[in-house]
C-alpha positions in Angstrom: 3.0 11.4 15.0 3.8 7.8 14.3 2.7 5.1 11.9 1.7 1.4 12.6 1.8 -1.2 10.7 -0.8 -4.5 11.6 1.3 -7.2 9.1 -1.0 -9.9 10.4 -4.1 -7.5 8.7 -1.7 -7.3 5.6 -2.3 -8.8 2.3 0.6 -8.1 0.3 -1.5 -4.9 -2.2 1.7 -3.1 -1.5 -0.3 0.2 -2.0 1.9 1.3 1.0 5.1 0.8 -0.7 3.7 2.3 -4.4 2.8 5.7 -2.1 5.3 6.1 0.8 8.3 3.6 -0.1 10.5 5.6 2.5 8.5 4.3 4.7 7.6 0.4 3.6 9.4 -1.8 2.1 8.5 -5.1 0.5 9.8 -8.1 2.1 10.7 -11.7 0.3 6.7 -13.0 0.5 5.3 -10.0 -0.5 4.3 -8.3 2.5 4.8 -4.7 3.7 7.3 -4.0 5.9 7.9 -1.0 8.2 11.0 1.3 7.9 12.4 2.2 11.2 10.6 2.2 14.5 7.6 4.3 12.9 8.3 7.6 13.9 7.2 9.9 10.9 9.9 11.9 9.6 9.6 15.5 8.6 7.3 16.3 5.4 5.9 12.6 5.7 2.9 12.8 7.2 0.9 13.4 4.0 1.9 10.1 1.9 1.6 8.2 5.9 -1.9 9.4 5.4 -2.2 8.6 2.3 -0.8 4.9 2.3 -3.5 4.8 5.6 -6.1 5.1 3.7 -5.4 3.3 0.3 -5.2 0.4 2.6 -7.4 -2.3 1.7 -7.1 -4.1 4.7 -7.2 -1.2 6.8 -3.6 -2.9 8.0 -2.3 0.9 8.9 -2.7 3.0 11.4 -1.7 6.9 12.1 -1.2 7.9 16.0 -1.5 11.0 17.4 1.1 11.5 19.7 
């Protein structure tokens, strides 16, 4: 399972960052960043899923694979 992260769909809420912040970051404008390649580490799937959809913007994404 990965996560994926559209930062030209986001606007800087940083919901992301307030509900999984080991897996976004904040950069120096305000925008989310993705940690790492976005491979989901062990016992993170639930706040990946929960950053998804607390999205306003819809800017995150959850694969399957």
């Amino acid at each position: 399972m990965r996560v994926h992260l559209d930062a030209g769909l986001c606007q800087g809420h940083n919901r992301c960052h307030a509900l999984a912040p080991e897996l976004f970051e904040v950069d120096e404008y305000g925008q989310a960043v993705l940690l790492g390649e976005g491979d989901l580490p062990d016992g993170a799937h639930h706040t990946a899923r929960l950053a998804a959809a607390n999205c306003p913007e819809f800017a995150i994404k959850i694969l399957e694979s």
